[in-house]
N, C-alpha and C positions, 0 to 999 in steps of 0.2 A: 504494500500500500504506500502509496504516495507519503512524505513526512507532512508535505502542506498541501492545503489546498492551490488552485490554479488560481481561485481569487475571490474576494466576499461571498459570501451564500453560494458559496460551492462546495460540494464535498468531495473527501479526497479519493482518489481512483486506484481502484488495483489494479499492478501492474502485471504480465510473466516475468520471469527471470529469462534476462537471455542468455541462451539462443533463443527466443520467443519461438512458441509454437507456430506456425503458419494455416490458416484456412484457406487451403490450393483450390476448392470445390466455386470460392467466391473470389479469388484473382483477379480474373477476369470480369469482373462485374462492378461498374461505378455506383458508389451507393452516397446518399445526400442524406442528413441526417439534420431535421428541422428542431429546433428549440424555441418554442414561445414563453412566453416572459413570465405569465401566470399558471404554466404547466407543472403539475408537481415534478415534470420527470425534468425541470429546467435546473434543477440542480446536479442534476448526475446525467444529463443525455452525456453531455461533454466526454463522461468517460467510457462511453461504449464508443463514441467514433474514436479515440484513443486507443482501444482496445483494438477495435478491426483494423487501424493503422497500423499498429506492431504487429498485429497478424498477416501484415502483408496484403489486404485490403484497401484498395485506391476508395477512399471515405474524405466525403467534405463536411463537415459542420457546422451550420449555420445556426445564429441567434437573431429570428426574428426582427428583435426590436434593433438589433444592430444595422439592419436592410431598409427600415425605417416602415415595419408591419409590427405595429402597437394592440396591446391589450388583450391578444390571446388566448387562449387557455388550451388543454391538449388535444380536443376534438375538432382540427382544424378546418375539416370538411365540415362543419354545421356552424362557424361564425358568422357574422352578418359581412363579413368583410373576406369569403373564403374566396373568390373569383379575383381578389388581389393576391392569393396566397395561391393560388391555380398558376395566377400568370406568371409570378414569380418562377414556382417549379418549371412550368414549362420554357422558361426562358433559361435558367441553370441546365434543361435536358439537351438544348437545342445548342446551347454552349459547350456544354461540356463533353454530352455523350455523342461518339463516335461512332 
């Protein structure tokens, strides 16, 4: 486990010891990893895209409110503001995925 956190209202992330294991099965597989502000899992998403980073997982992690998609919460298909969060992913897929 992490000695500190990554930063306020974060909690700390287990790491592997390396050699870090590898998940070869997701390699090849770009994966986006959303955080909103009021999500309980906005404390700790950070450490699962951490996680499938060491594992050798091409993983992005974003924090909503940092993109400037405020108020949140973790069911982001039913906010009143989710066709901004549609557009958004669809413009990271269109960017990113190859």
């Amino acid at each position: 486990m992490q000695a500190t956190a990554d930063g306020p209202n974060l909690t700390r992330c287990y790491e592997q010891a390396e050699p870090a294991r590898k998940l070869s099965n997701l390699a090849n597989i770009t994966i986006v990893i959303l955080a909103a502000e009021s999500s309980y899992h906005a404390v700790y998403d950070h450490c699962t895209a951490k996680y499938l980073t060491q594992a050798g997982v091409n993983t992005t992690f974003v924090r909503l409110e940092d993109v400037g998609i405020r108020g949140n919460g973790h069911m982001l298909m039913i906010e009143k503001n989710n066709l901004e969060i549609a557009d958004f992913i669809d413009q990271w897929i269109v960017k990113t995925v190859r």
